[in-house]
C-alpha positions, 0 to 999 in steps of 0.5 A: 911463631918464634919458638924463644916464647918457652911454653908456661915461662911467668910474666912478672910484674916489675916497677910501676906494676908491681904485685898487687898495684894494679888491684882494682879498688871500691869506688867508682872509675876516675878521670884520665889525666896524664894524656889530657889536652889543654882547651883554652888555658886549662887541663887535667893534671898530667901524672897526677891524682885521677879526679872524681868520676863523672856518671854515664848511664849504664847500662848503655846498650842491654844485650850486647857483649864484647863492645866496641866504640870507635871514636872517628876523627870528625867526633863520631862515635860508632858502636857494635857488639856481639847480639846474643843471637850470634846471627848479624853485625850491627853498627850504631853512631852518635855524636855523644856516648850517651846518645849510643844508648838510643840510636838506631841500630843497623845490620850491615852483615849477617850470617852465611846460610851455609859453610864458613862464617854462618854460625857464632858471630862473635865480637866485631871491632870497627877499625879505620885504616888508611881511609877504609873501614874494616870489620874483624870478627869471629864466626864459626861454620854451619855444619862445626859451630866451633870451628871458630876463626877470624874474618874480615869485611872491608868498605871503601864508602866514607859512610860505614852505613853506606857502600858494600861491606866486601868479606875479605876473607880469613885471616891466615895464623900460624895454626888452623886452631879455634881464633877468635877476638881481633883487634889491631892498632898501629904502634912506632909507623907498624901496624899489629894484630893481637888476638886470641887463639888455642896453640897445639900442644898448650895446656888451655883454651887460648892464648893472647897472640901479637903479630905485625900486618902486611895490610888489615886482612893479612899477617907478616913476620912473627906471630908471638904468643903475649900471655897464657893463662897461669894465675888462678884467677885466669882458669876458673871454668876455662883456662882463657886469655882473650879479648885483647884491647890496647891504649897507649898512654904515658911511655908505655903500651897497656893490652889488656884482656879477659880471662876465666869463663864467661860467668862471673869469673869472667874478669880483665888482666893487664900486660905493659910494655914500654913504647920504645921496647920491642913488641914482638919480644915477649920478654918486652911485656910485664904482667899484672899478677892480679886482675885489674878488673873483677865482679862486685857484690857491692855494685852488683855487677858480675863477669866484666870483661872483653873491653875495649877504650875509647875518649870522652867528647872532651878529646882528653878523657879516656873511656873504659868500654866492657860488658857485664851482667846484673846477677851472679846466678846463671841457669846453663851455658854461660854463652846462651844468657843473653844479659851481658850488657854494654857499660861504660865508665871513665878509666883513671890513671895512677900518678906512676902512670898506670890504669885505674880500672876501678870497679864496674860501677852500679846501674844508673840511670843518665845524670843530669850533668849530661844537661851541661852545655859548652860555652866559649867565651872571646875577649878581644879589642877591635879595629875601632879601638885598642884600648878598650876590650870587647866580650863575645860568647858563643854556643859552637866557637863559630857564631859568636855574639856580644856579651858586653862592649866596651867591657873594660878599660884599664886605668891607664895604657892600652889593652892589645891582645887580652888572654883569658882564664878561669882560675881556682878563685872562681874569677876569669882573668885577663893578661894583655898588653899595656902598650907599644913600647915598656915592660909591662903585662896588665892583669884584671878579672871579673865575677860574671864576665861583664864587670871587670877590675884592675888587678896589677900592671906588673913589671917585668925585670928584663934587662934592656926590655923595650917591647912586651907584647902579646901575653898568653895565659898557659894553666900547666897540668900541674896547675900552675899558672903561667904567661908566655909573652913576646920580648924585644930586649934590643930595641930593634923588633926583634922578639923571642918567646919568654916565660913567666909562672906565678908565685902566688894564688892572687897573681900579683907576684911572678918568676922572672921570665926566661926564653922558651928554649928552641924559640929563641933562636929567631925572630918568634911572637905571638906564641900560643902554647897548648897540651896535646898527646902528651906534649906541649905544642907552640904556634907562633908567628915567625915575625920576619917571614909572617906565616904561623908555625909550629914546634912541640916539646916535652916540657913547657920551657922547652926545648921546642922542636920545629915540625911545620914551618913556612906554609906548612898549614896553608894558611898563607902568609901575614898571619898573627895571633893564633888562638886555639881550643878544643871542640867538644867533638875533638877536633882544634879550631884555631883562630889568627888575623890577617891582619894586612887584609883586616880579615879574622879567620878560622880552620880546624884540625881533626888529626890531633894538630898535624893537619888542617882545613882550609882558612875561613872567616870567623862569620860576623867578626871578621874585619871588626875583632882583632887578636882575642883567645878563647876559653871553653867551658861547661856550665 
């Protein structure tokens, strides 16, 4: 325990989170923006205004405190919970967040008959850490209900509703002392522990402690005591910080944490840490002086807290996860209730960065928006003919089928690698190439996807431009449109990434392009941009050595960084015009042709764009369709 953490030393608030920014406001919760991902050519604004909310049924799942949702890497999502018989852990999945509301519910552990871990099971996480899955939870003993401490369970099956759930033990903390609500989550290559414990000789129930982990059942290093409970609203009925959760987002790590007895009081604070700070520094940590979330007369919701954060099937929309009861009033024991319910609602994000809790929304029952599909739509031209372009429509970015072909043909010139996008007027554009040699990029648009009319061919004043190849749209979180498109200025083949934003609603009029710094130092097509954690991430083919590689930046004209080059991805060499878009389970399915093979193939990542599954091809247009995009959308 580092003794530099003086005991009642005040956290304030500081900068972005100064007093009262963090107060929670009437309304309904609003939509994450700042660590949104591009799926096709469009986004959520990074840093700007949270946009409207969109409803989820609440409550999820009735009779079940502390929640936690554990979204894996394939999409699913797992759910458990305290059951307010305090007996058993239970699991649920579903491949939606709706569906968790209906699925059938398992007991994978249940309490001891006798001595440690057989009474008060209290608030489960589900965490997935290198390949295992782990259970942390609280339990008190038969025989001292409320010698409370922090247990582990362990299983190696790739299934969490298979295998053995092995108890690992305890987890050992500076003080034999009532424990209670871990988590973990890695931060900067450490993985952490924070959690909520009583320290002898403090004046309160419990504090929020940190620690670094020697693996997921065992602490290491400094055990730092985060908050304790000072401000009025933190020590009504009991003198409680708890419930620690964290997400990561813009700069900063945000823990959030519940405080005040569970009745009504029963609400959630916030601290906030810079990521490059040093977690384990208490002083690295500021915290809101007013809680971010609290009970609403108005929506008739009382006591929220002990949450947690997961994402929308989107990949991009951050979920707030709590519980909360329908009545002020309790009868006894706020613990012996049983009508702490799961709710669920989007999390906003201010333009300084920060959370937007908003206010626990009133019971609704599940929208009908949640009727909406997902379509993606494919503009290609083919082997057979480049000056004609072909539309396709799929339900799963897999199995497409013909919308209309030939759709297009424009007045004049080729149409070689069409780029699609919805814009703000309603209508879907296409960008392409116009031909083999000039300084052009064509653009039309279309109503219904089907009936296509010629907007401009416009001209792009590049000095000594011989070759414009290859335009792709990039719609940026500030919603500007732009095109990053291949130039040869020498005549020579030799081509260099260049971008160009439009100047005006219509898309007639445009900057003069510049070179995607970082990009422009070799000989780079075909590049494909998309927003991603944060950060603009590049595929483009390296056109001397013909394998697709990828570069990161922070801002889309760069300065690009290469972290996969040669046959990073093991997609193979003689590979050209990848596409990408987001699934609406999370996971990135890009596309490219093997274009020396006449072959188009596909393969996806379920780690946020790091690694990927072995090449397929794209069933039934593999061999006929030739460098297309795609765009995703929800109708």
């Amino acid at each position: 325990m580092s003794r530099s953490d003086v005991p009642g030393r005040r956290l304030v608030m500081k900068g972005a989170l100064a007093a009262g920014a963090l107060t929670a406001l009437p309304g309904v919760a609003h939509a994450a923006g700042p660590s949104g991902a591009l799926s096709g050519a469009g986004a959520s604004a990074a840093g700007a205004a949270a946009a409207p909310s969109a409803a989820y049924r609440n409550p999820l799942v009735e009779q079940r405190a502390d929640p936690h949702i554990h979204r894996h890497t394939d999409g699913t999502y797992y759910f458990t919970a305290t059951a307010p018989e305090y007996d058993r852990i239970v699991l649920r999945r579903s491949r939606t967040l709706a569906g968790l509301a209906t699925a059938e519910e398992s007991v994978i552990w249940k309490k001891h008959t006798s001595g440690d871990m057989g009474a008060h099971i209290w608030a489960p996480e589900l965490h997935r850490i290198d390949g295992t899955w782990y259970i942390y939870f609280a339990a008190g003993r038969t025989d001292d209900v409320w010698r409370i401490r922090i247990w582990v369970l362990e299983n190696d099956s790739p299934d969490p509703f298979q295998g053995t759930w092995r108890e690992r033990g305890r987890i050992a903390t500076a003080w034999d002392t009532f424990s209670l609500d871990a988590t973990t989550f890695s931060h900067r290559g450490t993985r952490y522990l924070a959690w909520a414990q009583y320290e002898p000789g403090m004046d309160n129930n419990t504090a929020v402690f940190l620690s670094a982990m020697a693996n997921p059942w065992t602490l290491k290093g400094r055990q730092v005591r985060l908050t304790t409970p000072e401000f009025d609203w933190e020590c009504v009925g009991f003198r409680v910080n708890e419930g620690p959760a964290v997400i990561q987002r813009n700069g900063r790590v945000f823990l959030s944490y519940s405080a005040s007895a569970t009745d009504h009081h029963y609400c959630v604070g916030l601290l906030s840490a810079d990521t490059r700070a040093d977690l384990l520094d208490p002083a690295s940590w500021t915290k809101s002086p007013t809680p971010v979330l609290t009970s609403s007369d108005t929506t008739r919701q009382y006591g929220p807290g002990h949450n947690s954060f997961t994402v929308a099937e989107d990949g991009r929309t951050d979920v707030l996860v709590y519980h909360a009861r329908q009545y002020k009033e309790i009868s006894g024991d706020p613990l012996d209730d049983p009508n702490r319910h799961t709710r669920i609602q989007e999390l906003g994000w201010r333009r300084d960065g920060t959370p937007d809790f908003g206010v626990p929304v009133a019971d609704a029952p599940l929208p009908d928006a949640v009727t909406a599909t997902t379509r993606y739509t494919m503009t290609a031209f083919t082997n057979s003919s480049e000056s004609n372009m072909y539309v396709y429509e799929s339900a799963d970015a897999l199995n497409y089928t013909l919308l209309k072909g030939p759709a297009y043909t424009p007045p004049s010139g080729l149409i070689r690698d069409p780029s699609l996008i919805r814009h703000t007027d309603g209508f879907h554009y296409i960008v392409y190439t116009t031909d083999w040699t000039g300084n052009t990029i064509g653009i039309a648009r279309s109503r219904d996807r089907t009936t296509w009319q010629f907007v401009t061919r416009h001209t792009l004043a590049v000095s000594g431009l011989a070759r414009t190849w290859a335009p792709e749209w990039f719609v940026d979180a500030d919603g500007s449109v732009n095109v990053v498109v291949s130039l040869d200025t020498t005549d020579n083949y030799i081509f260099r990434p260049h971008l160009l934003t439009a100047t005006d609603a219509s898309l007639t009029r445009w900057s003069t392009p510049r070179p995607l710094a970082g990009l422009d130092r070799s000989n780079y097509i075909d590049t494909f941009v998309v927003r991603h954690g944060g950060r603009y991430h590049a595929i483009t083919k390296q056109e001397t050595t013909k394998y697709l590689e990828h570069a990161v930046a922070d801002r889309l004209a760069g300065p690009y960084t290469f972290t996969g080059t040669g046959d990073w991805a093991g997609w193979g060499s003689w590979r050209e015009g990848p596409a990408l878009v987001q699934l609406d389970n999370g996971a990135w399915r890009i596309y490219f042709d093997g274009y020396a093979e006449q072959k188009y193939y596909y393969s996806d990542s379920l780690d946020g764009l790091n690694t990927w599954t072995p090449i397929r091809q794209l069933p039934g247009l593999s061999g006929f369709a030739r460098h297309f995009t795609v765009l995703k959308e929800s109708v």
